[in-house]
Structure formats: C-alpha cells, structure tokens
C-alpha positions as CSV (number, residue, x, y, z in Angstrom):
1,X,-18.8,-40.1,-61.3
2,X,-18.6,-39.7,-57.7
3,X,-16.1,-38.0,-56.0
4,X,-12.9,-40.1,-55.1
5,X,-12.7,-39.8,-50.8
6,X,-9.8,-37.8,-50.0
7,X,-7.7,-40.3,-48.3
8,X,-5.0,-38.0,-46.8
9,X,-7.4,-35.6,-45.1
10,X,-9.2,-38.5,-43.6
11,X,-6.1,-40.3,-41.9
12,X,-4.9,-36.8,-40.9
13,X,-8.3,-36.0,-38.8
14,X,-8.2,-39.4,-37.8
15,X,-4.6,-39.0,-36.8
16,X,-5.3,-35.5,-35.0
17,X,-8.6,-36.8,-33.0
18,X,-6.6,-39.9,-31.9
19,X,-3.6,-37.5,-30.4
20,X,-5.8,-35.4,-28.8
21,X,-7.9,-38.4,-27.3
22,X,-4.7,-39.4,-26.1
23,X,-3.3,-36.6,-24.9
24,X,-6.6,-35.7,-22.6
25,X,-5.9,-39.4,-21.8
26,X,-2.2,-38.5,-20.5
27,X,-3.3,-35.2,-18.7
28,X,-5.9,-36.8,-16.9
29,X,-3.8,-39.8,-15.3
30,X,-0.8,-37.2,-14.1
31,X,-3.2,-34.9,-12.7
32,X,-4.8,-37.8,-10.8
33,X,-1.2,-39.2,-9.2
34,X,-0.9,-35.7,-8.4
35,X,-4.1,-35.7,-6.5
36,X,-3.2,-39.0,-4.7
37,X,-0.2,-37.7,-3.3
38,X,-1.6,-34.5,-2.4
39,X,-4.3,-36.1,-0.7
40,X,-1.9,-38.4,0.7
41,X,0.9,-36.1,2.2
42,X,-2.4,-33.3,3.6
43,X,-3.7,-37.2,5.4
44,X,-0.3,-37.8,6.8
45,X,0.1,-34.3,8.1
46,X,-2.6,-34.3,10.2
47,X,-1.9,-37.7,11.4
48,X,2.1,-36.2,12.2
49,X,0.7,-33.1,13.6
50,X,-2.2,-35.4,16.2
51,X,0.5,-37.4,17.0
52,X,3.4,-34.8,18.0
53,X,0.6,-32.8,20.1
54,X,-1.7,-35.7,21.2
55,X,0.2,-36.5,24.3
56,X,1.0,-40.0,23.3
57,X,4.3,-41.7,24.1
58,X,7.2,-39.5,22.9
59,X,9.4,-42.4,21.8
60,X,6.3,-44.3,20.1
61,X,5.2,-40.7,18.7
62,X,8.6,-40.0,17.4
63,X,8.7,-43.2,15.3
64,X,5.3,-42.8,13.7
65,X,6.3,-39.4,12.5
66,X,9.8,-41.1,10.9
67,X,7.5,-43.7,9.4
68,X,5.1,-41.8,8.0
69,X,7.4,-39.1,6.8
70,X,9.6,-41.9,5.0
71,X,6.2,-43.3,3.5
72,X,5.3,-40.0,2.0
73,X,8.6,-39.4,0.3
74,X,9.2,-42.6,-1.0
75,X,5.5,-42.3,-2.3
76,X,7.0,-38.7,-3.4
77,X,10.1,-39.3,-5.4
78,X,8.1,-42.1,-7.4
79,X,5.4,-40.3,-8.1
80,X,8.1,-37.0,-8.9
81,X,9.8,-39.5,-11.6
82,X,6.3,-40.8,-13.2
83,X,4.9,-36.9,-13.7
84,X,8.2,-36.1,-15.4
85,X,7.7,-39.0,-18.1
86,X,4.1,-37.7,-18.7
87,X,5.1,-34.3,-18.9
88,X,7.7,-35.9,-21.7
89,X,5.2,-37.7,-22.8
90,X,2.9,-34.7,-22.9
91,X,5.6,-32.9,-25.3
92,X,5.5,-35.6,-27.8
93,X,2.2,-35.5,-28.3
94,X,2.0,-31.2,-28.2
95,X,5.1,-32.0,-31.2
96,X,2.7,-34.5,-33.2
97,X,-0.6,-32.0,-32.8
98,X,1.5,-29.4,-34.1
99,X,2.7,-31.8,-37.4
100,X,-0.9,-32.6,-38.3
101,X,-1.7,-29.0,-38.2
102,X,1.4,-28.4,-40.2
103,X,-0.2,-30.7,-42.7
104,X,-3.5,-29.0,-42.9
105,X,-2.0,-25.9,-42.7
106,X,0.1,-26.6,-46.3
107,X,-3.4,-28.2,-47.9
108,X,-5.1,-25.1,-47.1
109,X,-2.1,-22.1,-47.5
110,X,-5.0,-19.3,-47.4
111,X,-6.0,-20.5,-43.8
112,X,-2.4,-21.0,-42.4
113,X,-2.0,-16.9,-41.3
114,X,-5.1,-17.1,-39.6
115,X,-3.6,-20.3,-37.0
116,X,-3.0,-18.8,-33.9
117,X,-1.5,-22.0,-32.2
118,X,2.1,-23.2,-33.5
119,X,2.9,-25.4,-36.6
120,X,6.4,-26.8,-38.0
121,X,6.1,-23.9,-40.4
122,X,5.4,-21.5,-38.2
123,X,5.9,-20.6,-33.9
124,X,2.4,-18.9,-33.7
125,X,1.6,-16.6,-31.0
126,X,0.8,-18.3,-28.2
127,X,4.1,-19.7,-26.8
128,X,3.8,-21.9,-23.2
129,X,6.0,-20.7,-21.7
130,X,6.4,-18.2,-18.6
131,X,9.3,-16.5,-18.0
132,X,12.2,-16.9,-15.7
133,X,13.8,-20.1,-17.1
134,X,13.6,-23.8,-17.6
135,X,13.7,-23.7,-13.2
136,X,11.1,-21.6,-13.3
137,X,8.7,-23.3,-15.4
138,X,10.1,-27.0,-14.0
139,X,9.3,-25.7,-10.3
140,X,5.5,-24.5,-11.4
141,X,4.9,-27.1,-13.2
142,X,2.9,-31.0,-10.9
143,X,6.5,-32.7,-10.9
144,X,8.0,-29.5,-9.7
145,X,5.4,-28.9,-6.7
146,X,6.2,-32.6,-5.2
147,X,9.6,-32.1,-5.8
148,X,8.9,-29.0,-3.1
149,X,7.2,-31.3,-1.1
150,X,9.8,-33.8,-1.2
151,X,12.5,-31.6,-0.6
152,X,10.6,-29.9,2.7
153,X,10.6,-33.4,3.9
154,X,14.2,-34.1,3.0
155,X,15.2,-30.5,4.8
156,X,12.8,-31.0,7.9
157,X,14.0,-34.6,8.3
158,X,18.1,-33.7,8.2
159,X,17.5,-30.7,10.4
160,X,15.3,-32.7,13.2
161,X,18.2,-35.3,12.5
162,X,21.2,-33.1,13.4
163,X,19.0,-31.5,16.2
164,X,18.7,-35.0,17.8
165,X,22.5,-35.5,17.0
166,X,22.9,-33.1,19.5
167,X,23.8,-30.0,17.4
168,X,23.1,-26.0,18.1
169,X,19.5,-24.8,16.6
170,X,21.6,-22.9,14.0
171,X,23.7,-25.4,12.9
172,X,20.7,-27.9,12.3
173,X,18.6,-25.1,11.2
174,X,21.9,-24.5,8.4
175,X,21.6,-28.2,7.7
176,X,18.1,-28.7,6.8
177,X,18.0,-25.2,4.4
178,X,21.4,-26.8,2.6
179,X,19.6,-30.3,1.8
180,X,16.5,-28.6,1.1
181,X,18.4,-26.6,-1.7
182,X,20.4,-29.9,-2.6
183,X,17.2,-31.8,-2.8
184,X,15.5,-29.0,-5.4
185,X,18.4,-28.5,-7.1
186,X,19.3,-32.2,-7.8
187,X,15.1,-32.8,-8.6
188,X,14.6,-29.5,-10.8
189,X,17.9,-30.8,-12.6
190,X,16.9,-34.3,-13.2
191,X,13.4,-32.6,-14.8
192,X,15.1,-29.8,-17.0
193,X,17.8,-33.0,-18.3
194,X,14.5,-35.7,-19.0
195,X,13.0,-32.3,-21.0
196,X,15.7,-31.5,-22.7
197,X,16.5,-35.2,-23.7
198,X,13.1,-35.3,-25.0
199,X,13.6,-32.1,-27.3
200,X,16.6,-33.6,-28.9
201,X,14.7,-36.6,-29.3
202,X,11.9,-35.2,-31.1
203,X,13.8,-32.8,-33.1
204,X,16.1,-35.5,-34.5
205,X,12.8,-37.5,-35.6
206,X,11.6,-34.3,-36.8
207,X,14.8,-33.1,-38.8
208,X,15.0,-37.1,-40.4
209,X,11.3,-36.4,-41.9
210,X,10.8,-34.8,-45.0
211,X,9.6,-31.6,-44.9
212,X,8.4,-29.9,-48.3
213,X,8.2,-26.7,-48.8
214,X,5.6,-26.3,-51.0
215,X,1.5,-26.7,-49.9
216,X,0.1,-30.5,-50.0
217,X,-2.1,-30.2,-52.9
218,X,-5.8,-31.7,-52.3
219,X,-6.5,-34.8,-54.5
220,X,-8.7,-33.6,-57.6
221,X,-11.9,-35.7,-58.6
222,X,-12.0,-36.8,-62.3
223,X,-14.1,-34.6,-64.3
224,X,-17.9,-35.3,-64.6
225,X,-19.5,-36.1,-67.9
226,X,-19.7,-33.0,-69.7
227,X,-16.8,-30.9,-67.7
228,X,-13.9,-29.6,-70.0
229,X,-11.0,-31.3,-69.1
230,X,-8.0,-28.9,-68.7
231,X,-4.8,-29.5,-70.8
C-alpha cells in the first residue's frame, strides 16, 4: 500500500513558507515608507535651504520654510507610528517562524542541536539584539531614525521660534536642545511601550498553547504486504 501523506509536516511547511512570504511582504512595505520620507524630507531640504539663500522675499521665504517644515513632520510622526506597528507586526511573525521551527525541531530531535536560529525550546545563538538597551536598539532601528528627524525639526522649529520671540541665542539655543530631548524621549517611549505591549501579547498567546514536552512523533505508514508487524 502506498504511503499515507504526512499531513502535519505538509501544513507545517505550508505554514512556514506562508510566514516568511509574509514577513518579506511586511519588510519590504516599511522599508519603502521609510524611503518615501527620506526622499521626501532630503527634497524639502534643498527646497528650505534655496529658499533661505535664494534672495527671495524674506517674509514669503520665511513662510515656505514653516510650511514645508510642518509638511515634513506631520508626514514624519505618521509615518513614525506606521513603522512601529510593522516593526510589531514584524515580531509576531519572527514569534510564529520560531513555533513552526519548534515543531520541526520536536519531529526531528536528532536535528534540533544543530539549529542555530532560536525555537520555543531553545534561545539559539544568534540573539537580535545589540547592546545598550531597549533605547538603543529603538533609536537604530527605521522608526527610530525618523523619530531623529522629527525631533531635529521639533528642536529647530522651537528654537527659530523663541529666537523670533525675541529671546537671547542661548536661551533659544536651550529651548530647541530641551524639546529635541522631549521629542526623542516621548517617541523612543511610545516605541519601547508598543514593543513591549506586543511581547506580553505574544507571550500570553504563547503560555495559553500547549506545549508538550516530548518530540512530535512522525505518522507511521501501515506495513507493506509481507513486513512483520511489530507487537
């Protein structure tokens, strides 16, 4: 008789091939909203920086600059918010990879030492991570470089602001470097609190699942004509 298909490895592979489709899928859209703004902000830049030595009409000059500036930070804080959700969204599917690896790993316990990348069973070697912190890592990370960008913009703006107010260099120069740390601080914060609300999320789901102990025996075939059948 011909062997029975081994159902449980084939959704599994299915499974697997349909996280990593999808996590490519995810990658590939934050890194292109990255790209727009960065694209963006370097074209409105240039456009600031031909307008402020151009020539033109200081008043006129002074108002494109606002606009544009306020443009590329609302653009900014939007596309800051989306990037964290994929980055979340990015976790959950690093979690899932790593649960139908676990389940290959337990079919096939003579392979499992030799898995190099994490499981549920196991951390593995390679961690992630670099060090110096959950700021660290937020700051490196695409959210955390237009959070910079949109933090410059917030500390540029309030200093020019307080400058025009009609306060000392010092005193404005004080004022942009404080909202610049507020505006980090308060954008780093809201990234490490959406991560860590996603951890607990995905460790509550995971702690709810069973999770056997024992390897996941592969289905056996029924014995061909002529094989002893063991007892």
């Amino acid at each position: 008789m011909a062997e029975e298909p081994d159902v449980g490895l084939t959704v599994a592979l299915a499974e697997y091939e349909h996280l990593r489709e999808a996590r490519r899928g995810n990658n590939d859209e934050s890194s292109a909203r990255f790209n727009f703004f960065l694209v963006l902000a370097t074209a409105a830049t240039a456009v600031a920086g031909g307008l402020i030595t151009g020539g033109g009409s200081g008043a006129a000059a002074v108002a494109a600059v606002i606009g544009l500036g306020g443009l590329v930070l609302l653009l900014g804080l939007t596309v800051f918010v989306r990037l964290v959700e994929f980055r979340a969204r990015n976790r959950l599917y690093a979690v899932a990879i790593d649960s139908v690896r676990t389940y290959l790993a337990r079919r096939a316990p003579d392979v499992a030492p030799y898995m190099i990348m994490p499981t549920l069973d196991a951390p593995g070697v390679y961690q992630g991570r670099p060090p110096g912190g959950g700021w660290v890592y937020g700051t490196i990370s695409l959210a955390g470089t237009v959070c910079l960008i949109n933090s410059a913009l917030i500390g540029v703006g309030t200093g020019v602001a307080v400058r025009h107010a009609g306060a000392v260099t010092w005193v404005a120069l004080t004022a942009g470097l404080l909202a610049l740390a507020v505006a980090v601080s308060l954008q780093v914060g809201y990234l490490n609190l959406r991560s860590r609300a996603a951890r607990r999320r995905i460790q509550a789901d995971l702690d709810a699942r069973p999770r056997p102990a024992d390897p996941v025996p592969a289905p056996r075939s029924d014995p061909r004509p002529g094989e002893a059948v063991d007892r």
